[in-house]
MIVO-475739 format. One record per residue (C-alpha): residue number from 0; residue in one letter; x negated, y negated, z negated. Coordinates in steps of 0.001 Angstrom, whole numbers, always signed. Layout:
 pos code      c1      c2      c3
 NUM    A       X       Y       Z
...
//
This chain:
 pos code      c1      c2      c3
   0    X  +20952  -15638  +19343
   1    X  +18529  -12824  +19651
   2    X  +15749  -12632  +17137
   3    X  +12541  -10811  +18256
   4    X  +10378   -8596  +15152
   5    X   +7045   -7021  +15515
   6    X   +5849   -3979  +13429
   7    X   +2235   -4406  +15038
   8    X     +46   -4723  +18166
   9    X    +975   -1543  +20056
  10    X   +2970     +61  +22747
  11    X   +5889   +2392  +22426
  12    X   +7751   +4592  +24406
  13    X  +11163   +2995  +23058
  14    X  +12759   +1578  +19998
  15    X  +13259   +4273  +17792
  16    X  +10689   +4390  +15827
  17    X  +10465   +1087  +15722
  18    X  +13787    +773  +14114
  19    X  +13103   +3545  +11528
  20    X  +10039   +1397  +10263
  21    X  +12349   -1654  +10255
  22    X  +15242    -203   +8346
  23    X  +12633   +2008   +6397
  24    X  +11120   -1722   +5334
  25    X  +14467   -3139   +4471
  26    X  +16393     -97   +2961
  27    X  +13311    +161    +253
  28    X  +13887   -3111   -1273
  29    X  +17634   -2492   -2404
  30    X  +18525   -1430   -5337
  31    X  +18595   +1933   -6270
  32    X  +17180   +3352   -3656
  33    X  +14037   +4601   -4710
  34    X  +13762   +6188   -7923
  35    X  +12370   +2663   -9751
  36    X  +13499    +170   -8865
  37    X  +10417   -1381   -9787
  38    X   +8282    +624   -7084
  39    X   +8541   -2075   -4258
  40    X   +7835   -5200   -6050
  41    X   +3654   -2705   -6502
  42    X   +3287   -1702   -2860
  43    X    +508   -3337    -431
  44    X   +1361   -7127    +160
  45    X   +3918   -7653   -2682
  46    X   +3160  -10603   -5336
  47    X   +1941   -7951   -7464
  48    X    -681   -7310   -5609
  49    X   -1340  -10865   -4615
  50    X    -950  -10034    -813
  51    X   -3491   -7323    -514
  52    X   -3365   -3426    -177
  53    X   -2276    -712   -2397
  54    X   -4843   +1620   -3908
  55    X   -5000   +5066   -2308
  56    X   -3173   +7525   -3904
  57    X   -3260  +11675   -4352
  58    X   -1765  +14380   -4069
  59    X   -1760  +18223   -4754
  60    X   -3811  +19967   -4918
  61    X   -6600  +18238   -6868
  62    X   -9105  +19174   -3505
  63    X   -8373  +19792    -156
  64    X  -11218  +20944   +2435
  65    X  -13992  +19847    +115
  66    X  -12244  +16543    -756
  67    X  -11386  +15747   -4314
  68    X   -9058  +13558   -6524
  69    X  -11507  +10857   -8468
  70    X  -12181  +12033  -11508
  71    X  -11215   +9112  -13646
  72    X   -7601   +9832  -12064
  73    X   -7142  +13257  -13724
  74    X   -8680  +11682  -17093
  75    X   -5336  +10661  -18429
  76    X   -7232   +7657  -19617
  77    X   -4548   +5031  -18725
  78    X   -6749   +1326  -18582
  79    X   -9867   +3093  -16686
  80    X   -7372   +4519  -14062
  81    X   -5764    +947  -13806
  82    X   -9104    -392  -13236
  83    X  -10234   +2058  -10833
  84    X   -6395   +1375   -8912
  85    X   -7995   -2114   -8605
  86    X  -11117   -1833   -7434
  87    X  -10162    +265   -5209
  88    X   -7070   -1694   -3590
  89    X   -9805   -4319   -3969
  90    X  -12199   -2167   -1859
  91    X   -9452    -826    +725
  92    X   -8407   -4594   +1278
  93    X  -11757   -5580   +2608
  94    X  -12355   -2138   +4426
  95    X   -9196   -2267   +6397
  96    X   -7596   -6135   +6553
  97    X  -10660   -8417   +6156
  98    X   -7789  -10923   +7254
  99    X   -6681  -10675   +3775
 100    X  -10060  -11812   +2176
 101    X  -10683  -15319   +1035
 102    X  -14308  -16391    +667
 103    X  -15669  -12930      -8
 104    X  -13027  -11878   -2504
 105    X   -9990   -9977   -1560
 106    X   -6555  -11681   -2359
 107    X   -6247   -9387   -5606
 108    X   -9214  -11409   -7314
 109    X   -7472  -14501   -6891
//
């Protein structure tokens, strides 16, 4: 039996990359494959985040071309940059998958 597996609504030249996003998808979730094993079970449609997005996250340097980390990210203040993760996860779920939001709320407020 041949089982058929979309990775979204676009064209592609061939499989490839198609199969690197599928094994890339699958190989994350065993164990010790990233460096916590936790890390999966917190990334954009997981339980954890109640089937919406991930927050954005930074890198170095602290601004590129004009753009800047958030401040309350470089605070070290642990509970305001948890809140901030979720309001903005909260934000980037209505932005970007509207099909995630329930009756004005995003999945995370549920």
């Amino acid at each position: 039996m041949t089982e058929e597996i979309s990775i979204g609504d676009f064209v592609l030249s061939g499989g490839e990359i198609a199969a690197a996003a599928v094994i890339e998808a699958v190989v994350r979730l065993r164990d010790d494959v990233l460096g916590n094993d936790g890390s999966a079970t917190s990334d954009s449609f997981e339980p954890e985040r109640e089937g919406g997005l991930d927050c954005a996250w930074y890198t170095r340097p602290a601004e590129f071309r004009g753009l800047g980390v958030p401040a309350v990210l470089m605070s070290g203040h642990h509970a305001d940059i948890e809140k901030w993760r979720r309001e903005n996860a909260r934000e980037r779920t209505q932005r970007y998958r509207p099909d995630l939001v329930k009756d004005g709320e995003s999945s995370q407020d549920r």
